[in-house]
C-alpha positions in Angstrom: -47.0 66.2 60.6 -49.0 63.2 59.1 -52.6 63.5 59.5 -54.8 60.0 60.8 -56.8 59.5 58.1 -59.8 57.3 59.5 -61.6 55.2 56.5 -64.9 54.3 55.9 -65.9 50.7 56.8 -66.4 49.3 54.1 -70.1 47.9 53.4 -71.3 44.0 54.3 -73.9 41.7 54.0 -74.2 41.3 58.0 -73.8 45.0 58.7 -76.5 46.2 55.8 -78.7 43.1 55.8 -79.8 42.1 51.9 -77.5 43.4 49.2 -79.2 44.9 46.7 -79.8 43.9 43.1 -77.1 46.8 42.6 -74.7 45.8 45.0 -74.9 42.2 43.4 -74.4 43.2 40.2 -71.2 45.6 41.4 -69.9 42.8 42.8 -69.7 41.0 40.1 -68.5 42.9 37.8 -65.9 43.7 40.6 -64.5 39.8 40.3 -64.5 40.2 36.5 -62.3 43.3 36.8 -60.0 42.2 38.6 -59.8 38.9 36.6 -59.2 40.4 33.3 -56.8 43.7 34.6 -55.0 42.3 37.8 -55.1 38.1 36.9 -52.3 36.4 34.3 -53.3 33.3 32.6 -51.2 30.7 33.7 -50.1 32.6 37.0 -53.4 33.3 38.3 -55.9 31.1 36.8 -55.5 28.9 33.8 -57.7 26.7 31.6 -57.9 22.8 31.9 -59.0 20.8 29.3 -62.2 19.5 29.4 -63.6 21.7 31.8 -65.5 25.4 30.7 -64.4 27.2 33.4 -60.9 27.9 34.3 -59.3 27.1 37.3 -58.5 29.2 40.0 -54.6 29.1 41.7 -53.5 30.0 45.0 -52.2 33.1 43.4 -55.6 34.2 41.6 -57.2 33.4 45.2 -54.5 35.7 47.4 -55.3 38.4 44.7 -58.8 38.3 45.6 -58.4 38.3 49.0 -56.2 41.4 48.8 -58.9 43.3 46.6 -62.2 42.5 49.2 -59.6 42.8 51.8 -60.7 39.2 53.5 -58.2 38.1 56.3 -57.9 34.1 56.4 -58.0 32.1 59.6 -57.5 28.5 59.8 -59.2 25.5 61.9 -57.5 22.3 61.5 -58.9 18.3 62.7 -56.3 15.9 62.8 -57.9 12.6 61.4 -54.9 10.7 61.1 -54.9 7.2 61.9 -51.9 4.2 62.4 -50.8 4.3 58.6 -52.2 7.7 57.1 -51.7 10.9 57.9 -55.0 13.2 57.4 -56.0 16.8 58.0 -59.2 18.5 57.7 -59.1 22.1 57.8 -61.6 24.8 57.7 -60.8 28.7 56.4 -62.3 31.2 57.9 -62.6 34.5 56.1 -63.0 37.9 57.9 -63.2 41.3 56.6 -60.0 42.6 57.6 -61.0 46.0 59.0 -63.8 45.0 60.5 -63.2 41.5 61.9 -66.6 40.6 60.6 -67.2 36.7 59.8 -67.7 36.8 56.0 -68.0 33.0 55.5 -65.9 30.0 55.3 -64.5 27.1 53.3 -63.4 23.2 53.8 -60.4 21.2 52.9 -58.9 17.9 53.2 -55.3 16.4 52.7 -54.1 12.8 53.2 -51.4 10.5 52.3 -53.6 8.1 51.3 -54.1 10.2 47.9 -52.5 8.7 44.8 -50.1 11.1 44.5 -49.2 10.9 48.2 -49.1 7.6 48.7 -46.5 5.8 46.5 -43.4 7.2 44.7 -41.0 5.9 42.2 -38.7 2.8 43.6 -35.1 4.7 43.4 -33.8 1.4 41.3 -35.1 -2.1 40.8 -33.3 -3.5 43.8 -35.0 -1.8 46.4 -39.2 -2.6 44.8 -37.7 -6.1 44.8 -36.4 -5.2 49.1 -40.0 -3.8 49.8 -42.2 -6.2 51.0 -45.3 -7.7 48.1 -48.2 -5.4 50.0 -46.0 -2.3 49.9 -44.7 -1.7 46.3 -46.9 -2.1 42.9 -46.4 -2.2 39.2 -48.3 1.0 38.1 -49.4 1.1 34.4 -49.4 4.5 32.7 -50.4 6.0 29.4 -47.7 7.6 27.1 -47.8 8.9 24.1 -49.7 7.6 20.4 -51.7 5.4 22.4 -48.4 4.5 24.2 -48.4 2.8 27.8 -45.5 2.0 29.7 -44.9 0.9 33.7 -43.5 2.0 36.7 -42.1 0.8 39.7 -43.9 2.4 42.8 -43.2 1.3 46.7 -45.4 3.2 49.7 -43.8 6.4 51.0 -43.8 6.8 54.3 -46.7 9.2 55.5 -44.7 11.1 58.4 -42.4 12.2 55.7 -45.4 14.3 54.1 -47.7 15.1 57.1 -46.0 19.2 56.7 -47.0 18.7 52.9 -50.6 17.7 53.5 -51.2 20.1 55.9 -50.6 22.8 53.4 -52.4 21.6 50.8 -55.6 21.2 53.2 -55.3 24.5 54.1 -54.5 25.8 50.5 -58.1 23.7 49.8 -59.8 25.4 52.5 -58.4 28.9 51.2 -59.9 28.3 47.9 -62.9 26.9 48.8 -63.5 30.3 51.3 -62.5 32.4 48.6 -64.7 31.2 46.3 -68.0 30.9 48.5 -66.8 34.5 50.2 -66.2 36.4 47.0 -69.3 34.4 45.0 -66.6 33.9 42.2 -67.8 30.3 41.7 -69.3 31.5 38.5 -66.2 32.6 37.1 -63.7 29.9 38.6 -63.5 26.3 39.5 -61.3 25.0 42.1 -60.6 21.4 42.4 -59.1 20.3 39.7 -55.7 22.3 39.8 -55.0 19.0 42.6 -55.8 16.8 39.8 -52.6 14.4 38.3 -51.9 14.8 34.8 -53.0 11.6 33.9 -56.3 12.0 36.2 -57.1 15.8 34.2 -56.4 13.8 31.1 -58.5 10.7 32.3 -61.2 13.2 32.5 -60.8 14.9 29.3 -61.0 11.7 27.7 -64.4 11.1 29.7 -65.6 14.2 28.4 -64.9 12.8 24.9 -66.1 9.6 24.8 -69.9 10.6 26.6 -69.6 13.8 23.3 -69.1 10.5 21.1 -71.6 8.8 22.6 -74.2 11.8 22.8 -73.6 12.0 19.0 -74.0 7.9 18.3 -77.2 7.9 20.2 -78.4 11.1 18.2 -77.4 9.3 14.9 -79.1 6.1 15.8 -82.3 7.8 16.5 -82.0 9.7 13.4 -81.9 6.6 11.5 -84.7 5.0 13.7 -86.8 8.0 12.8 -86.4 7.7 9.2 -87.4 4.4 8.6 -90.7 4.7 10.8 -90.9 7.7 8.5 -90.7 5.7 5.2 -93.5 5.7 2.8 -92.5 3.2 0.7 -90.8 -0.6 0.3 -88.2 1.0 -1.9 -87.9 4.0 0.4 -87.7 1.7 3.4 -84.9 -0.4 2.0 -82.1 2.3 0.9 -82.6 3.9 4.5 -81.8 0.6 5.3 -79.3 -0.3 3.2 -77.9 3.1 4.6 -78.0 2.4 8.3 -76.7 -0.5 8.0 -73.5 -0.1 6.0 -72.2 2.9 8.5 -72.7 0.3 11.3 -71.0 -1.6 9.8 -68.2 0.7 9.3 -68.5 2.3 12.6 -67.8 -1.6 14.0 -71.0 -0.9 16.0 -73.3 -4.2 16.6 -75.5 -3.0 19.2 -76.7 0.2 17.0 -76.8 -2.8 13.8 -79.9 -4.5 16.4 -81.5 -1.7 16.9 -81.8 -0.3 13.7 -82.6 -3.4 12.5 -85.0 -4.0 15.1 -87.0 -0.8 14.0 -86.8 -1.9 10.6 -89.0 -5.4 11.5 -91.3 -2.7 13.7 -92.0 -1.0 10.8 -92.7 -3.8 8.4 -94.8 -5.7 11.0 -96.6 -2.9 11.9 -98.0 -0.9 8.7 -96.8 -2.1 4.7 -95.2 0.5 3.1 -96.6 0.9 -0.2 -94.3 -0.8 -3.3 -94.0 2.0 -6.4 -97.4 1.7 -8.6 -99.1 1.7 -5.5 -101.9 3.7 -5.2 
């Protein structure tokens, strides 16, 4: 005959009050655990360029849930209007033995997203057939510095209100998880909705504000040497210098202000000429 085994509750932040530094740090390391025996790469979670954290998936999110044992309850606000169809949900996570209210986490879907909203005309015919307001000539990048176009007319947003719905409530389900499980440290969560071309829109972001970081640290640097310079001589090869990488670099607004520090520096103090004493 099977024996009833009753199990402990298991500990929480309403039931004990104040975690402790302790149960903080187990908790933490709990996440990590489970991220690096229990997570796949790829499956899981995975890395997007451009960010430092990676990303957490639906699956990385049910896997959590399964380990701190949180049940998730939904809450849903149709905002939809005459020509959109748009949800807001809210996920509610509870401790699944206890029933306890462990926190919660928002989400939103619409058809008025970029990905939602228009689609690829089936043939040239019918985005000629859809009326001027409803179709568009989308530019998109390709590859070498590539771009070509596409065709796009306006899907219609009852077609996709099922689709929305689930991805509100998959946003919501992330978002819970993460605030629930305090995982935010170790995982991201919005951009696995991003479009390719939006992830790589932002990587490219990332790059160019490196570049510019490392202009603006370069200009300074030359800035600094010439107020630095102790002679006309000295004055003139950082100069020289300076100048002939702007010019290579193609970069006129570093040329005036590198320039302009140069006629600070001579209008303000003389730098001494060789023989000088």
């Amino acid at each position: 005959m099977n024996a009833v085994v009753e199990m402990p509750q298991q500990r929480t932040l309403v039931a004990q009050g104040r975690m402790s530094v302790a149960e903080v740090t187990q908790h933490a390391i709990a996440v990590q655990e489970v991220m690096r025996a229990v997570m796949k790469e790829g499956e899981h979670y995975g890395k997007i360029p451009g960010t430092d954290k990676p990303t957490l998936y639906k699956a990385g999110a049910e896997k959590l849930c399964m380990t701190f044992r949180i049940a998730d309850e939904y809450r849903t606000e149709d905002l939809s209007t005459a020509d959109m169809v748009r949800y807001r949900v809210t996920c509610i996570g509870r401790h699944q033995m206890t029933g306890i209210e462990l926190g919660s986490g928002m989400g939103e879907g619409s058809t008025g997203e970029e990905k939602y909203r228009w689609r690829k005309a089936v043939c040239r015919e019918e985005f000629e057939a859809t009326p001027a307001g409803m179709r568009r000539t989308k530019y998109a990048r390709g590859k070498g510095g590539s771009f070509y176009t596409i065709d796009q007319v306006r899907t219609e947003p009852s077609d996709l209100a099922n689709t929305v719905l689930k991805m509100a409530c998959k946003r919501a389900k992330m978002a819970m998880v993460l605030n629930v499980t305090a995982a935010s440290d170790c995982f991201t969560q919005d951009l696995e909705d991003l479009t390719e071309e939006l992830r790589d829109h932002l990587t490219d972001e990332d790059a160019a504000n490196d570049r510019d970081a490392r202009r603006r640290e370069w200009i300074n640097d030359q800035i600094a040497n010439i107020a630095a310079a102790k002679t006309g001589r000295e004055l003139k090869g950082i100069l020289a210098y300076a100048l002939e990488e702007t010019r290579i670099r193609n970069d006129v607004e570093a040329e005036k202000e590198i320039r302009a520090a140069a006629d600070k520096k001579v209008a303000t103090a003389k730098p001494k000429t060789e023989g000088q004493q």
